[in-house]
N, C-alpha and C positions, 0 to 999 in steps of 0.2 A: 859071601862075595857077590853071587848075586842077586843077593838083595842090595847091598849099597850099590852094584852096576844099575839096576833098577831106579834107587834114588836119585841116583845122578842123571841119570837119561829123562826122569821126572824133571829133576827142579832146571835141567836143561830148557827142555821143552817149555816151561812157563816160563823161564827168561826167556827163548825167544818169543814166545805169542807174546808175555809183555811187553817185550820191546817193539813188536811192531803193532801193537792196539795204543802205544807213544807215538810211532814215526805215524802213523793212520790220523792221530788225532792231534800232529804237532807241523807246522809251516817251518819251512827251508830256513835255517838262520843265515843262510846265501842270500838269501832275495831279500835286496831292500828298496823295491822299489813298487808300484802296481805295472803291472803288464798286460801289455794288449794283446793277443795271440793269436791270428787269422787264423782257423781253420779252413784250409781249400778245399772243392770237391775233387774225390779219390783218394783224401787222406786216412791209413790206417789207423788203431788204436793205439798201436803199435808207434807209430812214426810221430804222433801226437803226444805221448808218453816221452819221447826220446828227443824231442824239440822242446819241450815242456822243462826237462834236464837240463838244455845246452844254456837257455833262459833261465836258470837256477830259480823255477818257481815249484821245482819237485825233485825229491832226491828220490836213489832208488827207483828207477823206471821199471824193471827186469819187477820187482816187487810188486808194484801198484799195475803192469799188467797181470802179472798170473793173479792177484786176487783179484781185479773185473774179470776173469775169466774164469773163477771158480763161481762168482756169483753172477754170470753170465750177464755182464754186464757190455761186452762190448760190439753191441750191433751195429746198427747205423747211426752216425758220428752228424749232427746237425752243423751245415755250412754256415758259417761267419765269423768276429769278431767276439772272444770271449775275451773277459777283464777278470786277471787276475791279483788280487791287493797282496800286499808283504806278507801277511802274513795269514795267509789263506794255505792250508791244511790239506792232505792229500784223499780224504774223505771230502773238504767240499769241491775240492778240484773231481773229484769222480760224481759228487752231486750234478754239479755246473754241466759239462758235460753228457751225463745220462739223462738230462730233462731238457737237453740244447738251448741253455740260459744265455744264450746273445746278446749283446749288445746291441742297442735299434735306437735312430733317432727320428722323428716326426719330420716330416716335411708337408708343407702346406702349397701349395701353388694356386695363387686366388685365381678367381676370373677375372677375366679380361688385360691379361698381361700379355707383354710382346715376349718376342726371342730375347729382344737385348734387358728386358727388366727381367725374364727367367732366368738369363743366364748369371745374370746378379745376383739373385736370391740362391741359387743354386752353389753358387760360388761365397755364397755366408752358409749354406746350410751343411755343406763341404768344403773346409776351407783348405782342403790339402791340392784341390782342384781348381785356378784361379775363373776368371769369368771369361778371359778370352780362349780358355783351353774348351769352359762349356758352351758359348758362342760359334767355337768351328763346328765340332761335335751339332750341333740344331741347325744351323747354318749351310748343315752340307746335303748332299741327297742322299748320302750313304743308309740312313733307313727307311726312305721313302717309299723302297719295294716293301718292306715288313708290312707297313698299312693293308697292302694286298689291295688299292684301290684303282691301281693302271692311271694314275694323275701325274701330269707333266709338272707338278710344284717344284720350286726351286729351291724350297729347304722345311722344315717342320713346324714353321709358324699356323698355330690354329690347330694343333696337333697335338700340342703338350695340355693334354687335360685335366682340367683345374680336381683337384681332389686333396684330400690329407692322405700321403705317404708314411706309411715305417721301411723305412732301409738299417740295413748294415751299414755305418759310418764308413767302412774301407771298401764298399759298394764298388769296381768300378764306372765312370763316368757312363760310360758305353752300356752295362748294365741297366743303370740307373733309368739312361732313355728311354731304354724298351721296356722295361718295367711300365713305364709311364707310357707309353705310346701303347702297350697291352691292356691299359685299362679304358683307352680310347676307343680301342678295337670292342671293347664289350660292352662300352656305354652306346656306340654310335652305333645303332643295329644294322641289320640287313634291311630290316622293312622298315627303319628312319630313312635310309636311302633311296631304296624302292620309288617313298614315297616323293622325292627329293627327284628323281626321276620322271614319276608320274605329272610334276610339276614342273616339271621343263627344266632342273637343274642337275649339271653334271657333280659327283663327289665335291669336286674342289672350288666349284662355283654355290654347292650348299653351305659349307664352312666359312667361305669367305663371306656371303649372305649373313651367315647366322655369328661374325666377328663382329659383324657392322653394327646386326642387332645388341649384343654384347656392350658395344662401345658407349652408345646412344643413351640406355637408360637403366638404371639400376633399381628400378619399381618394377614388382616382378608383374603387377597387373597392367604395367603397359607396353609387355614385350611382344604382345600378338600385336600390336596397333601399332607400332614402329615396325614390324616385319611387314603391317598390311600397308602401310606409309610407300616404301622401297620397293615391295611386290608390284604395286600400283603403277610407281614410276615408272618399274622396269618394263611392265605391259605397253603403255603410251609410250616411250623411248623418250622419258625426260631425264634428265640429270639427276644422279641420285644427289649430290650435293652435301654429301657426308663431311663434317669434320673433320671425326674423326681417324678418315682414310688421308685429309689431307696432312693430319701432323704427323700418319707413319709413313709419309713420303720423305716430310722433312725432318726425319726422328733427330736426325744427328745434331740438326741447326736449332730443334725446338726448345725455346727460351720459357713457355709455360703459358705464353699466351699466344692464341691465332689472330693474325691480324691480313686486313686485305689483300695486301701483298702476298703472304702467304697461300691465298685461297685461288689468285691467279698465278701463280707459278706452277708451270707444270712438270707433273712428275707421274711416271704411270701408273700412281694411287690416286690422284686427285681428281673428285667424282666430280668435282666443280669445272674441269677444264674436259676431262674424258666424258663418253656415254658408257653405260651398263657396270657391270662389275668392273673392282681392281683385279689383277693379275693373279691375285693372291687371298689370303686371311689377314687382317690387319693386328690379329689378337687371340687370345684362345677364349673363345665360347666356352661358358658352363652350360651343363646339360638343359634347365631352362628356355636360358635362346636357344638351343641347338630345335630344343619341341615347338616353340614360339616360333621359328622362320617356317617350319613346317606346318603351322597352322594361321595364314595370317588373316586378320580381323579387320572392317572399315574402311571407308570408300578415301578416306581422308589423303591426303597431295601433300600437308606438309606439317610440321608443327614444331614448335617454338617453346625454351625451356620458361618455367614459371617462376624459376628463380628456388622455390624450395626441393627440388630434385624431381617434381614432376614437369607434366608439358601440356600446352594447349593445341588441341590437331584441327586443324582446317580443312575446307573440303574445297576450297578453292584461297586463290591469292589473295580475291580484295580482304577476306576472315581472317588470312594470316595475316596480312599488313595490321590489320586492326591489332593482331593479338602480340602485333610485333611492337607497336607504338607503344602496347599498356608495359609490355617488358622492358622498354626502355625507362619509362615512366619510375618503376617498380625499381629499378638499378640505382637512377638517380636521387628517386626518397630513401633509398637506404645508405648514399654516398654522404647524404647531409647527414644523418644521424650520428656517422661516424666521426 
């Protein structure tokens, strides 16, 4: 007698370890969909298990916790977005999870973009967050103090530092910012400012400095010579006579070319009607200009694009006029070939 009690409590016992080295190694016939599953911070294994349920992407919760906790599996639970597909198995569900296999997407923010073209990009790279939602969010002062720079700016422009991002897709927006505004904080040093100090320029008067340079020229060999251009100016109190500071005056009206009218209307970006800096950053500097305004090069007053993306600098007017005359020159033999 007991020996068959024996038997039976045997071929017991390997029905059930078989059966659940099945349900271990077999997906929910519930779940027929892929699912996306925020894990929040402060979520237990426990609570993550039993949402994982309500989402029919796990049966058997009460199960799949005691065995992570036989094989001491459920420590610290990594914050984000995991994906899980139909028929995804409650061994790679405990994979996923124990290695914090997130979901991340890339985000790029080039240089020399504004708030309203970040908020753009921002708003394709997140589409669940439209561009006017990421617009108020940059637009406002609400993280202004985070900077920790004591600057009177009127919203984040020149702040959103150009770099490649990985986020969590369901990021929020608010998140997202600081993220990006903490990477600013560690590109932009102490002794970058210092020195930005040392040179007569307040925080907010060096970014907008170092936008300008940004804006100007995209050859990285002549970003000291465009910062020593504007440095120059700002010594003698001539007009810096930016561009383009005048088209982020008229961002909203701007049709894609500056034209004269343009450059005398005034607006309190426009370096052509005002003396010294704008109010503001007109753009976010890459780390680059940000070193280039801080070290600027040449005596040179003005200079004039060459038509292939560089520029000719002049040390006074009558060289510019000259180098102005060959650029127009230079426009007009390529309008005929066209």
């Amino acid at each position: 007698m007991l020996k068959k009690l024996f038997l039976l409590s045997f071929f017991l016992f390997v029905g059930f370890v078989g059966y659940i080295f099945y349900w271990f190694k077999s997906p929910n016939p519930l779940n027929l969909e892929t699912v996306d599953y925020h894990l929040q911070e402060g979520s237990t294994f426990m609570r993550v298990a039993y949402d994982l349920e309500k989402l029919n992407v796990l049966r058997y919760p009460k199960i799949f916790i005691d065995y992570a906790k036989i094989m001491h599996l459920t420590g610290n639970l990594k914050i984000g977005t995991y994906r899980f597909n139909k028929d995804v198995s409650p061994e790679e569900i405990l994979n996923k999870l124990v290695k914090g296999d997130i979901v991340t997407i890339k985000v790029t923010i080039p240089e020399g973009l504004n708030i309203y073209q970040i908020s753009e990009k921002l708003a394709q790279d997140f589409p669940k967050t439209k561009k006017e939602n990421w617009l108020e969010i940059i637009n406002s002062k609400e993280f202004i103090p985070f900077l920790g720079l004591k600057i009177n700016a009127v919203n984040l422009e020149g702040f959103i530092f150009p770099e490649t991002y990985v986020f969590d897709p369901n990021l929020s927006p608010r998140s997202v910012i600081k993220s990006i505004l903490s990477e600013f904080k560690k590109n932009v040093t102490s002794e970058m400012l210092q020195k930005a100090k040392e040179l007569g320029l307040t925080p907010l008067e060096y970014i907008t400095l170092s936008s300008i340079v940004e804006k100007e020229t995209a050859v990285s060999s002549e970003r000291e010579r465009v910062a020593g251009v504007y440095w120059n100016r700002l010594k003698i109190k001539m007009k810096l006579q930016a561009d383009p500071t005048v088209i982020y005056g008229i961002w909203n009206k701007y049709k894609g070319t500056i034209t004269k009218r343009d450059l005398l209307t005034p607006t309190p970006y426009n370096t052509y009607t005002n003396y010294g800096l704008p109010p503001g950053p007109i753009a976010s500097p890459g780390i680059a200009s940000l070193k280039a305004t801080l070290n600027p090069i040449s005596k040179d007053l003005y200079f004039v694009a060459k038509g292939d993306g560089t520029h000719i600098f002049s040390q006074n007017l009558k060289d510019h006029n000259i180098a102005v005359r060959k650029y127009v020159i230079f426009l007009k033999a390529n309008r005929q070939k066209e």
